[in-house]
MIDREN-307859 format. One record per residue (C-alpha): x, y, z; residue number from 1; residue in three letters. Coordinates in nm, 3 decimals. Example, Ala and Ser with C-alpha at 12.3 -4.5 7.8 and 13.67 -1.06 7.14 Angstrom:
2
1.230 -0.450 0.780 1 ALA;
1.367 -0.106 0.714 2 SER;
***
This chain:
492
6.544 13.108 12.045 1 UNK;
6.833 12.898 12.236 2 UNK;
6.748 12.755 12.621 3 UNK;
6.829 13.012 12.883 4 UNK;
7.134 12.909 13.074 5 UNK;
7.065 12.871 13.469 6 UNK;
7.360 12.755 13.751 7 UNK;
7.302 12.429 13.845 8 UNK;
7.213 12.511 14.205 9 UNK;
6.987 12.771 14.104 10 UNK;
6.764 12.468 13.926 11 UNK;
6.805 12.285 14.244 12 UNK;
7.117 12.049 14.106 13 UNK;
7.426 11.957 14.280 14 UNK;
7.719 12.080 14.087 15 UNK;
7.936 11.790 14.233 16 UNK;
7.688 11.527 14.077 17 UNK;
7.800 11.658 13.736 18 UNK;
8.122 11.684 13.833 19 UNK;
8.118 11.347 13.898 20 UNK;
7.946 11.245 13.557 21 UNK;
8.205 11.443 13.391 22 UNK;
8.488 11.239 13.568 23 UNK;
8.311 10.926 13.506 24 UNK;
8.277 11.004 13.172 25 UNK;
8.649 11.038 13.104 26 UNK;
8.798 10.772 13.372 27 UNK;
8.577 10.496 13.205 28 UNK;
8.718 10.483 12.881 29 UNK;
8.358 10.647 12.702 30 UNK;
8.570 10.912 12.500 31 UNK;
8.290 11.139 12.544 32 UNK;
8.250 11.433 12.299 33 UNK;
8.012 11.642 12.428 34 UNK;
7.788 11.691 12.741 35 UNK;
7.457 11.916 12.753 36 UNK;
7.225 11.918 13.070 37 UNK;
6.878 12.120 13.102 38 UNK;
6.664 12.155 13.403 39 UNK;
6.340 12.352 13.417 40 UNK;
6.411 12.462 13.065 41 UNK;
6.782 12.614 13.165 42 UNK;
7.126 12.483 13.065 43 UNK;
7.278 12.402 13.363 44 UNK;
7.598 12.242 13.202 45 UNK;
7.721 12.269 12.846 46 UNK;
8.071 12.083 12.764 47 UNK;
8.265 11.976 12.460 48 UNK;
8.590 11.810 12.481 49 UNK;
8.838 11.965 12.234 50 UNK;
8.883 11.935 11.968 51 UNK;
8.474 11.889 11.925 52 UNK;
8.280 12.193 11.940 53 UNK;
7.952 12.314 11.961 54 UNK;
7.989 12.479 11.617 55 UNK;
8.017 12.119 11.487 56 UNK;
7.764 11.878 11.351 57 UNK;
7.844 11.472 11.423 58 UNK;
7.682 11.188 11.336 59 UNK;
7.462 11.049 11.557 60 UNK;
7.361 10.692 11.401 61 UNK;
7.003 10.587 11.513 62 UNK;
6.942 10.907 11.675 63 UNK;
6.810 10.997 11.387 64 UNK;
6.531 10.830 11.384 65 UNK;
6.407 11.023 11.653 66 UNK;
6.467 11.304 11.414 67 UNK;
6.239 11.133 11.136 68 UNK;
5.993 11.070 11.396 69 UNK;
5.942 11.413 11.469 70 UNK;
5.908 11.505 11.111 71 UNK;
5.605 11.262 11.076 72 UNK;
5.456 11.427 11.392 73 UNK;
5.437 11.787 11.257 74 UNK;
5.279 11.615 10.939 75 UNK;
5.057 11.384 11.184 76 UNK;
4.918 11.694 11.377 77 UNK;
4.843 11.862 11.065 78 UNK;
4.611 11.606 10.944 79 UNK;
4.849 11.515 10.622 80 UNK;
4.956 11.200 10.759 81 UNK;
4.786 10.956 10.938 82 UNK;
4.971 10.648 11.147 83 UNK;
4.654 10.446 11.032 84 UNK;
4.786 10.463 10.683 85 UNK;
4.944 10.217 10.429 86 UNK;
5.312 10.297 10.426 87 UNK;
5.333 10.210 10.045 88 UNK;
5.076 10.447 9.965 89 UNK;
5.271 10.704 10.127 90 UNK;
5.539 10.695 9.931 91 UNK;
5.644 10.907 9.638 92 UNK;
5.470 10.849 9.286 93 UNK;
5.726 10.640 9.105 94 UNK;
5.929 10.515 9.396 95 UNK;
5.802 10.162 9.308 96 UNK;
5.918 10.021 8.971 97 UNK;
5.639 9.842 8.739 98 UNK;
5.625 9.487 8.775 99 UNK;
5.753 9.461 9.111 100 UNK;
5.555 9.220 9.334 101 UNK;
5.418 9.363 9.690 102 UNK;
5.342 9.129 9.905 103 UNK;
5.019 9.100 10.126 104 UNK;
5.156 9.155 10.480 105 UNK;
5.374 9.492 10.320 106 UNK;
5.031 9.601 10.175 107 UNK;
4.868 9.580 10.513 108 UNK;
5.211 9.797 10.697 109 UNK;
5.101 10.088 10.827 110 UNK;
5.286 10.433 10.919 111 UNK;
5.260 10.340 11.282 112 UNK;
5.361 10.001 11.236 113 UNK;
5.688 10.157 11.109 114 UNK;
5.759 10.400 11.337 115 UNK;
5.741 10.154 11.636 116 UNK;
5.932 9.849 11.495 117 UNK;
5.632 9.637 11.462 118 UNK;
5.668 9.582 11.087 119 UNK;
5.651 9.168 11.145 120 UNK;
6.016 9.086 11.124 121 UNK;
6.155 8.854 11.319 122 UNK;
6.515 9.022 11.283 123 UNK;
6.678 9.324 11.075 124 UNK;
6.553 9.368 10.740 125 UNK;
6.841 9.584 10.606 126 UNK;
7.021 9.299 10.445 127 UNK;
7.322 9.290 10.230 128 UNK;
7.058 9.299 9.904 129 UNK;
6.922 9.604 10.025 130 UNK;
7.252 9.778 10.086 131 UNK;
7.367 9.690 9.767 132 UNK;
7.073 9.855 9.611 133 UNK;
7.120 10.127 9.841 134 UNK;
7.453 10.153 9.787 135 UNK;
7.534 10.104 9.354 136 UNK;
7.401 10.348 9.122 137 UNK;
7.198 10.195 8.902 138 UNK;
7.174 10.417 8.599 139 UNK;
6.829 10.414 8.563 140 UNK;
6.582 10.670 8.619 141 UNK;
6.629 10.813 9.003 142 UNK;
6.266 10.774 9.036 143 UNK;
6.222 10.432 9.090 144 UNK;
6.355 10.345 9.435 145 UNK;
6.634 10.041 9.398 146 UNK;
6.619 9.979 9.754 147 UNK;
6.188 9.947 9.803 148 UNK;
6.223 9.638 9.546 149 UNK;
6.510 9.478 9.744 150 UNK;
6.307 9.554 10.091 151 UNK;
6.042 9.425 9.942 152 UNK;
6.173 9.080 9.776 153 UNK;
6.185 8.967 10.126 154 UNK;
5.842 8.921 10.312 155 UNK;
5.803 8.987 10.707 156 UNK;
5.743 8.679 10.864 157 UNK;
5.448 8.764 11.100 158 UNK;
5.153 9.012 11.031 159 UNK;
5.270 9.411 11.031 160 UNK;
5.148 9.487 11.431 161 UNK;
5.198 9.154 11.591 162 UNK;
5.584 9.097 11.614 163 UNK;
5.847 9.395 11.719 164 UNK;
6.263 9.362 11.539 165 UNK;
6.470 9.668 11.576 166 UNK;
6.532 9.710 11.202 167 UNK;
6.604 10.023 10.949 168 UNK;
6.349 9.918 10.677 169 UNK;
6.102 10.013 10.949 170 UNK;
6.251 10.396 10.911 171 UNK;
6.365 10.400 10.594 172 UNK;
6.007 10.367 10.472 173 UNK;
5.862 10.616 10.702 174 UNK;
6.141 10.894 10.602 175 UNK;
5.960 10.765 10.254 176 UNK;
5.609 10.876 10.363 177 UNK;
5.735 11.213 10.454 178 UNK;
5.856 11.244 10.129 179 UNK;
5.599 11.174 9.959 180 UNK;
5.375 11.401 10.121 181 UNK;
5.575 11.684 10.145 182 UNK;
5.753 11.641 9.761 183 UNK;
6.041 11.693 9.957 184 UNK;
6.240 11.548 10.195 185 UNK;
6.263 11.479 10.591 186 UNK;
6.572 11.755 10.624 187 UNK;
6.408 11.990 10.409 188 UNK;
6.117 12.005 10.639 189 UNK;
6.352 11.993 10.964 190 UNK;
6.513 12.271 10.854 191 UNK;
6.189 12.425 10.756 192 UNK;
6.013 12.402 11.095 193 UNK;
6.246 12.241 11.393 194 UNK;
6.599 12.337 11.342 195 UNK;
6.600 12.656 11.365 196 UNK;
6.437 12.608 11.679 197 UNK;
6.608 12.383 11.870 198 UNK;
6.994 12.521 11.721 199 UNK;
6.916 12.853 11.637 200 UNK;
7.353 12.903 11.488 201 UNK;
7.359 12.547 11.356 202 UNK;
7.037 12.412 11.181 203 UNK;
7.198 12.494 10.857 204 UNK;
7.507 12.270 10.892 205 UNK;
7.293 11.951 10.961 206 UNK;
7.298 11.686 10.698 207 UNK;
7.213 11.347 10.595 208 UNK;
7.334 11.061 10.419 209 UNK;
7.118 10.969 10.138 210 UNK;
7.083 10.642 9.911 211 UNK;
7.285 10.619 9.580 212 UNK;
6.943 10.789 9.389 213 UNK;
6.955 11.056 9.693 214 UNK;
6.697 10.934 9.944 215 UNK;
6.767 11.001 10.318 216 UNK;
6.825 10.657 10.501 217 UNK;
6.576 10.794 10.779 218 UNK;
6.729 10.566 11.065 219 UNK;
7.055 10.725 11.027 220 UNK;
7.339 10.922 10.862 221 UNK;
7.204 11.236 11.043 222 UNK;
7.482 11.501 11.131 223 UNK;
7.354 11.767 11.355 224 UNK;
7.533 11.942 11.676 225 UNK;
7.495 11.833 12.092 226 UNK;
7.251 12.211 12.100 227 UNK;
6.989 12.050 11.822 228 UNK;
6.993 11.698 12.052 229 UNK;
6.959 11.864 12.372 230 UNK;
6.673 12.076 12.197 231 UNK;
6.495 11.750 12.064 232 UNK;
6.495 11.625 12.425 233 UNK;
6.316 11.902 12.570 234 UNK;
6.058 11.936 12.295 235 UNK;
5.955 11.646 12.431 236 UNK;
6.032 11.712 12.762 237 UNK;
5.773 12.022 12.707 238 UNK;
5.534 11.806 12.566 239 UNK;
5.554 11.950 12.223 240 UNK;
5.576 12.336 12.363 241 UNK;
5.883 12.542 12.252 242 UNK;
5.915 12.877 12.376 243 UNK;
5.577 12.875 12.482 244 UNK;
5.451 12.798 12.164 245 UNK;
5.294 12.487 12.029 246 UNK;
5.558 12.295 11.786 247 UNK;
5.414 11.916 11.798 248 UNK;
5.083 11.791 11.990 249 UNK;
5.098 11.652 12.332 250 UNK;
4.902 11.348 12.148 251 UNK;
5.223 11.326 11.924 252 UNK;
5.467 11.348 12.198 253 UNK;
5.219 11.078 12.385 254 UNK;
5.226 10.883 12.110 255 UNK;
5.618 10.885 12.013 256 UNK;
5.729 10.823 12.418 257 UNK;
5.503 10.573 12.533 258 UNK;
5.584 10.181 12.480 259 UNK;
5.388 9.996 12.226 260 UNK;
5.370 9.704 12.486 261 UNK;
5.525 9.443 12.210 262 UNK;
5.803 9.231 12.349 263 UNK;
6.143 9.377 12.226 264 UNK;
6.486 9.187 12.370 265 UNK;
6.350 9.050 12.634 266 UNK;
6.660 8.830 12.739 267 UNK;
6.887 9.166 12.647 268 UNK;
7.186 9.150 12.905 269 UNK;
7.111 9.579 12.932 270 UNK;
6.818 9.658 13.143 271 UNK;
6.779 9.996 12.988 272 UNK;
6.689 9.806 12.663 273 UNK;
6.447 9.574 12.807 274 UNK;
6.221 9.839 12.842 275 UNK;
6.002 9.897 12.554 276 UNK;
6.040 10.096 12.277 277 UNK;
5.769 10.353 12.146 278 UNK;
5.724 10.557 11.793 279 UNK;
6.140 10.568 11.783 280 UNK;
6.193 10.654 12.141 281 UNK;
6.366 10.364 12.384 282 UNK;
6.196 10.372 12.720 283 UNK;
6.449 10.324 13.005 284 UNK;
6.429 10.240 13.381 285 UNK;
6.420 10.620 13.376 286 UNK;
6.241 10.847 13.173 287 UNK;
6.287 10.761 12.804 288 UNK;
6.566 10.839 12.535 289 UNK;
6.659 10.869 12.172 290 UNK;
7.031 10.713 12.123 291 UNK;
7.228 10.599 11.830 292 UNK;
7.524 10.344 11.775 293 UNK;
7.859 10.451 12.006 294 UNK;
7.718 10.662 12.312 295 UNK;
7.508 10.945 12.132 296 UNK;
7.225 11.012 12.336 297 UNK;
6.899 11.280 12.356 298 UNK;
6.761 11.130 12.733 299 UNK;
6.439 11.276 12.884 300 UNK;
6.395 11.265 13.263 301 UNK;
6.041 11.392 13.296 302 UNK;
6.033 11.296 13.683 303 UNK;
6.352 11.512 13.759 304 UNK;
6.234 11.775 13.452 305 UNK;
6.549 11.756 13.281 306 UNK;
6.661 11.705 12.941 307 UNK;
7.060 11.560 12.877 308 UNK;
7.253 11.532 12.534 309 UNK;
7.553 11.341 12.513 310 UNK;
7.805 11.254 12.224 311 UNK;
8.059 11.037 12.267 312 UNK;
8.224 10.691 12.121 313 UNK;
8.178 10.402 12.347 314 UNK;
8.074 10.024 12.262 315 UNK;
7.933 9.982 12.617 316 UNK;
7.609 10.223 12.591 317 UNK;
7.444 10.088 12.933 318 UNK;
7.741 10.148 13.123 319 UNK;
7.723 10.529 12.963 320 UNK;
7.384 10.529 13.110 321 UNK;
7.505 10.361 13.416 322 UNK;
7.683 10.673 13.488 323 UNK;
7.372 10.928 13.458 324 UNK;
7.154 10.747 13.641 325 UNK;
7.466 10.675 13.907 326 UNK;
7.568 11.043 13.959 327 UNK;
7.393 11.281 13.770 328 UNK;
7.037 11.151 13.927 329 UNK;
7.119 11.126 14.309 330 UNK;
7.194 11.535 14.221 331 UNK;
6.882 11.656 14.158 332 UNK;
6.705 11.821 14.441 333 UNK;
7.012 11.851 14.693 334 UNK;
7.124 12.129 14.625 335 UNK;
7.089 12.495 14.857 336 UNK;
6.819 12.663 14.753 337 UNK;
7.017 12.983 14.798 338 UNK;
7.300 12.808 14.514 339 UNK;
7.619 12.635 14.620 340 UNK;
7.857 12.944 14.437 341 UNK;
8.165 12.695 14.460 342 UNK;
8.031 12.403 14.331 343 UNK;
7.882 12.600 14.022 344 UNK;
8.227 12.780 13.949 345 UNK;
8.411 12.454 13.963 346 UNK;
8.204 12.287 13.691 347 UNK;
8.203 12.598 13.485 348 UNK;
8.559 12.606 13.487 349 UNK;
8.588 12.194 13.432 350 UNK;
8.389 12.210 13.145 351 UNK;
8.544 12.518 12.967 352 UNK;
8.891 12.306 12.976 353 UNK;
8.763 11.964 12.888 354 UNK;
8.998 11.791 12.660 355 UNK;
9.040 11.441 12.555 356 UNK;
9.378 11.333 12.582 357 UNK;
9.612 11.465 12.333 358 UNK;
9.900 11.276 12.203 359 UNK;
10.249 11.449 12.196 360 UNK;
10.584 11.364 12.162 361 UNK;
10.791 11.195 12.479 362 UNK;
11.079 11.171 12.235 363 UNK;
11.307 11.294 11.978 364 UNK;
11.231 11.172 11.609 365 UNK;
11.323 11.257 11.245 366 UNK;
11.115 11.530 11.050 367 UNK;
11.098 11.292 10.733 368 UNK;
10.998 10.905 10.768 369 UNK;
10.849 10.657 10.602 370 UNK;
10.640 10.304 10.675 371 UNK;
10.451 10.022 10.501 372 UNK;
10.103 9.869 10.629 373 UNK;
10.101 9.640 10.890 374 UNK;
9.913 9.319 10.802 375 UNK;
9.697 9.390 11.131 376 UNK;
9.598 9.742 11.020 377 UNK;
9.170 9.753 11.044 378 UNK;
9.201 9.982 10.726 379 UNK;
9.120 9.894 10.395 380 UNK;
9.363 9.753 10.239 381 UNK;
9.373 10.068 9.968 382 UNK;
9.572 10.264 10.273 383 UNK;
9.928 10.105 10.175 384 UNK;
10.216 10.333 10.352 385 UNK;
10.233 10.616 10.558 386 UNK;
10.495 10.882 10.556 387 UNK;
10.619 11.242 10.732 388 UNK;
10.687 11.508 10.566 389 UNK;
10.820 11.857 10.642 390 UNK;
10.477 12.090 10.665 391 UNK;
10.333 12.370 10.852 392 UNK;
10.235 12.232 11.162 393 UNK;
10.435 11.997 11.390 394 UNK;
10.418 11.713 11.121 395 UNK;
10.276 11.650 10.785 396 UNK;
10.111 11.274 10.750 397 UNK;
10.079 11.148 10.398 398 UNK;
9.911 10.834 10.348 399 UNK;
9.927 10.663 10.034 400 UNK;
9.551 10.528 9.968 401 UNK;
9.354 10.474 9.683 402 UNK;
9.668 10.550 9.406 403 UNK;
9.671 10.906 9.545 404 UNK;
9.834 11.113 9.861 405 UNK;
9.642 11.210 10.136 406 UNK;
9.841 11.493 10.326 407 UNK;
9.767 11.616 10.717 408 UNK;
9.854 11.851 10.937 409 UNK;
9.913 11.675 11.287 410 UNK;
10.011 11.891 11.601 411 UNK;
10.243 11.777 11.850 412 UNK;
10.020 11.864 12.164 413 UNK;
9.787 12.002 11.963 414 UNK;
9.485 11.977 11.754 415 UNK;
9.535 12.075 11.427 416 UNK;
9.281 12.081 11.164 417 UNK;
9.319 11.925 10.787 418 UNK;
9.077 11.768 10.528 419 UNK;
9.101 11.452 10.451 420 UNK;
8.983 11.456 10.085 421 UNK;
9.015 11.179 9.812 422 UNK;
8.812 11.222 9.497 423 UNK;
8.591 11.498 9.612 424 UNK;
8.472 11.313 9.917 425 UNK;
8.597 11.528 10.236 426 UNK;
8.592 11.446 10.616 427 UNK;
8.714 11.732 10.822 428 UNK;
8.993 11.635 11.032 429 UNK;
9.148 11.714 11.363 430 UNK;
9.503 11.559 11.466 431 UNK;
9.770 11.541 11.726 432 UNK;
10.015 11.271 11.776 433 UNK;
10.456 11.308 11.844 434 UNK;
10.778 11.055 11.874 435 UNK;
10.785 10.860 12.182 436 UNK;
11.113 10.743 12.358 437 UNK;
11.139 10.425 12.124 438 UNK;
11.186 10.587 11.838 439 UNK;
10.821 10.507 11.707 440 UNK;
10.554 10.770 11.596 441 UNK;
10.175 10.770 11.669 442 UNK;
9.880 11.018 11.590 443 UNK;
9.577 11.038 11.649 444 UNK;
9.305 11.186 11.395 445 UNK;
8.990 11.273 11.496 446 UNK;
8.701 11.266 11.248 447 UNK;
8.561 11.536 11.413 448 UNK;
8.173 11.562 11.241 449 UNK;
8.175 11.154 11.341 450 UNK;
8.210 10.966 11.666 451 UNK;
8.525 10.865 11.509 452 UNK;
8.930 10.804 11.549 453 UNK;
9.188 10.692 11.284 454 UNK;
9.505 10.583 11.511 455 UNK;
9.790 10.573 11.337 456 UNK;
10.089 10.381 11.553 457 UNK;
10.472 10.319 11.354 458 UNK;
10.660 10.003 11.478 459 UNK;
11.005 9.963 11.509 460 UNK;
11.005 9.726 11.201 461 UNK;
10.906 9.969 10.956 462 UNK;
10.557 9.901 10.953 463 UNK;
10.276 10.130 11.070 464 UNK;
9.939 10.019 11.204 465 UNK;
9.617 10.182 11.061 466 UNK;
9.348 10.143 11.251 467 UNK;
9.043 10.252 11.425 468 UNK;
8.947 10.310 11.772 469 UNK;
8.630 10.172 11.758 470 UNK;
8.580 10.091 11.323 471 UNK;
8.248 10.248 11.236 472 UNK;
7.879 10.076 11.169 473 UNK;
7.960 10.179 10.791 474 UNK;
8.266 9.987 10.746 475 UNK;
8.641 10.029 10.761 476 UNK;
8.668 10.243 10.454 477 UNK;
8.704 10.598 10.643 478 UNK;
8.539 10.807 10.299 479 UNK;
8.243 10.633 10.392 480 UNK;
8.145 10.843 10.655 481 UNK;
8.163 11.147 10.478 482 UNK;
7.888 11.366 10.324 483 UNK;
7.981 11.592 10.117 484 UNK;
8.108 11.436 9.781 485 UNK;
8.000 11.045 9.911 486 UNK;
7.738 10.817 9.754 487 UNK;
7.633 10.598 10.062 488 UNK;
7.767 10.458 10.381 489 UNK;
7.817 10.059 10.316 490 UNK;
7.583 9.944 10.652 491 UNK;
7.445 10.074 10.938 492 UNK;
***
C-alpha cells in the first residue's frame, strides 16, 4: 500500500522550511523535477514540476544501484546468496566464454566486495573496451557475456577488499549474481517483490537499460517514478519493515547503510562525498543516501525520521544537498504541535502549481521557417536542419536527423506532448518554446522519462543551435537514452 499522507505540522515540520527548499530549489538554477518528503512514515510534501509527473518513470543514473542492492538483499536474507561468495561463480552458466583467462585477484572477488566498491581498482573499470562490448552486437550466441571478457582482460590492481574506486564493473557483476540465481533478472524480481510495494500505480512502468545481449547494466539505466524512490528510502528508513511487515532484514539494511571504513575521495572538494560509502549507499554528514548522476536523490535522515526523494538536473549535487540540510533540516521539530493551518495550505497550494519555466513567444514570427546547424550545436552531427511547420499545436518542429524527419508538437506557453521516434527507438517528449522580439525562435523539449532538455535556439543568420542543457552521461546522441526500441546507452 502507498505512505499515508500527514500535514507537515502534524509530523512536527515547519511548512516554511519546505517552502524554502522549494524556492531554493528553483532560484538556484537545480531544474528540479520532482520533490517527495516523509516523516514518521507520512508524506508531508509531494511536488512535481510540470510537465513531470508522478505517473512518470525517469532515469535516475546510479540510483540504481541502490535498486540492485536491494535485490541482492531479499536473495541475501533468504539464504540464496551469500556476500562471502565468489562473484564469478554467481553468475549465469555460460556467461563466460571458453578460453577466456580469469585472473587470480577476480577469482578471489566476492559479492560483498562488489557491492561496496572494494573490487581493487584503483579507478573506474568501465572502460571504452567494455562499452564497446557492451554496446555492439556481436552475433554470437547471447549466452556468452561480451562484456565479462572485456571486464575481465583488465586485472584490478590491488587485492578484491583492500582498495575502494567508485566504478560500474563493481555493479554490473553483482546485477550478474542475481541473475544467475534467480534465472532471471534484477527487474524481474523488483517487480516480483518491491515495486509493487513501494509504487503501488507505477511498478509496472519501471525499466532498465540492458547490454547489447540484454543484460541489465545494474549501476544504471533504471527508470522508475519520485513514489518508488521515496519508497526505497523509507524501507530503509524502517529498517527493512514495510507496512508492518518484514520486506529485507535489519542485518541487510545494517549491512547496505553502514560505511565499509575504506578510504573513498578523500581530497573530494564535496564533504557529503567524503563520507564513506557502504553496500551502494553514500553516507553523508547526515543520515545516508542513494543518488545518481544530475541531482536524483533517495536521502535517509534516520535522526529526524524522515525519508526525501528528489529528481532534478543539476551538475552541482552538493549544493542540491546544501539546500536540504540548509532549510529543510532546521524545520524539523519547530513546528506547533497543534499544526500551523497556514503554513500547511501555502505549501499545498505551491506545490500543486509548480512549474519550471515555460518558454513562450514575446514576439511575432512566421508559421513556416527553416534553419541549418550551427557549427556549435552539442548534437550529433546526424541532426542537420531544423524547420516549422504548420501542425496542431502552436508549432510543428521537424528536425532533419539521421536521413529521416523527426516532427513535434511544441506549445507556445505550453507543454505539449510528442514522440520523438527514429527507427523504432522512442523518447516521450514534452515541449514549449515561441518567437521572441528579434525575430528568432527557441524551444525547449523536455525528455520527460530522463533528467533531460534538448534546447533548440534559431539565430538571426539562419542557423539554429542544437543543444543540451546539461548533455547526458550517455552521450550527445539523444536516442541513446531511450528504452524502448534502443540497444545500449554509449557510457555512463
Amino acid at each position: 500500500m502507498p505512505l499515508p499522507s500527514s500535514t507537515p505540522s502534524a509530523q512536527g515540520v515547519d511548512a516554511l522550511g519546505i517552502l524554502a527548499l522549494v524556492d531554493a530549489l528553483e532560484s538556484g538554477g537545480h531544474d528540479p523535477h520532482s520533490l517527495l518528503v516523509a516523516r514518521h512514515g507520512r508524506v508531508i510534501a509531494r511536488g512535481w514540476w510540470a510537465p513531470y509527473a508522478p505517473e512518470r518513470v525517469q532515469l535516475v543514473y546510479s540510483l540504481s544501484k541502490s535498486f540492485t542492492a536491494t535485490a541482492v538483499g531479499l536473495l541475501v536474507d533468504e539464504g540464496r546468496l551469500s556476500l562471502d561468495q565468489p562473484v564469478l561463480d554467481l553468475l549465469p552458466p555460460g556467461d563466460l566464454a571458453e578460453g577466456v583467462e580469469v585472473p587470480d585477484r577476480y577469482r578471489r572477488l566476492t559479492l560483498g566486495h562488489c557491492l561496496t566498491m572494494a573490487t581493487g581498482h584503483d579507478a573506474e573499470g568501465w572502460g571504452p573496451d567494455v562499452l564497446r562490448a557492451a554496446h555492439e552486437p556481436t552475433g554470437d550466441d547471447d549466452h556468452v557475456d561480451p562484456v565479462l571478457a572485456a571486464i575481465l582482460a583488465t586485472p584490478q590492481e590491488h587485492e578484491p577488499g583492500s582498495a575502494w574506486a567508485y566504478n560500474q564493473v563493481a555493479t554490473y557483476l553483482a546485477a550478474g549474481a542475481v541473475r544467475g540465481v534467480t534465472g532471471s533478472s534484477v527487474l524481474s524480481l523488483l517487480r516480483e517483490r518491491v515495486l509493487p510495494l513501494l509504487d503501488p500505480s507505477g511498478g509496472a512502468d519501471v525499466v532498465w537499460h540492458r547490454t547489447a545481449t540484454g543484460r541489465e547494466l545494474g549501476f544504471s539505466g533504471i527508470h522508475v517514478g519520485t513514489d518508488a524512490i521515496l519508497g526505497l528510502a523509507q524501507l530503509y528508513l524502517d529498517h527493512g519493515q514495510w507496512d508492518g511487515s518484514p520486506l529485507l532484514s535489519p542485518e541487510w539494511v545494517d549491512t547496505a547503510t553502514t560505511s565499509t571504513g575504506l578510504p573513498n575521495r578523500e581530497t573530494d572538494p564535496n564533504p557529503d562525498w567524503r563520507e564513506g560509502y557502504g553496500g551502494s549507499f553514500w553516507m553523508a554528514r547526515h543520515g545516508y543516501r542513494g543518488d545518481g548522476a544530475y541531482g536524483q536523490y533517495a536521502i535517509v535522515l534516520p535522526e529526524q525520521d524522515m525519508a526525501i526523494a528528489i529528481t532534478s538536473e543539476t551538475l552541482d549535487m552538493q549544493a542540491l544537498l546544501d539546500l536540504v540540510w540548509d532549510h529543510l533540516l532546521p524545520a524539523v521539530g519547530q513546528a506547533d504541535e497543534v499544526g500551523d493551518e497556514l503554513a500547511d495550505a501555502a505549501l499545498e497550494e505551491r506545490l500543486d502549481m509548480l512549474t519550471v519555466p515555460t518558454p513562450s513567444s514575446s514576439g511575432p514570427g512566421p508559421e513556416a521557417a527553416r534553419w541549418v546547424r550551427a557549427e556549435d550545436s552539442t548534437l550529433p552531427e546526424a541532426y542537420a536542419a531544423m524547420s516549422l511547420a504548420p501542425g496542431g499545436a502552436a508549432y510543428e518542429v521537424v528536425l532533419d536527423c539521421h536521413d529521416t524527419q523527426v516532427r513535434l508538437d511544441v506549445g507556445d506557453g505550453e507543454w505539449v506532448f510528442s514522440t520523438f521516434a527514429v527507427g523504432g527507438v522512442e523518447l516521450p517528449v514534452m515541449s514549449s518554446g515561441g518567437w521572441d522580439a528579434e525575430g528568432c525562435f527557441s524551444a525547449d523539449l523536455r525528455l520527460v522519462e530522463t533528467p533531460h532538455t534538448l534546447r533548440l535556439r534559431t539565430r538571426t543568420d539562419g542557423t539554429v543551435h542544437l543543444g543540451w542543457r546539461e548533455v547526458p552521461l550517455y552521450g550527445a546522441e539523444p536516442l541513446d537514452l531511450a528504452v524502448h526500441g534502443s540497444a545500449l546507452p554509449r557510457q555512463d
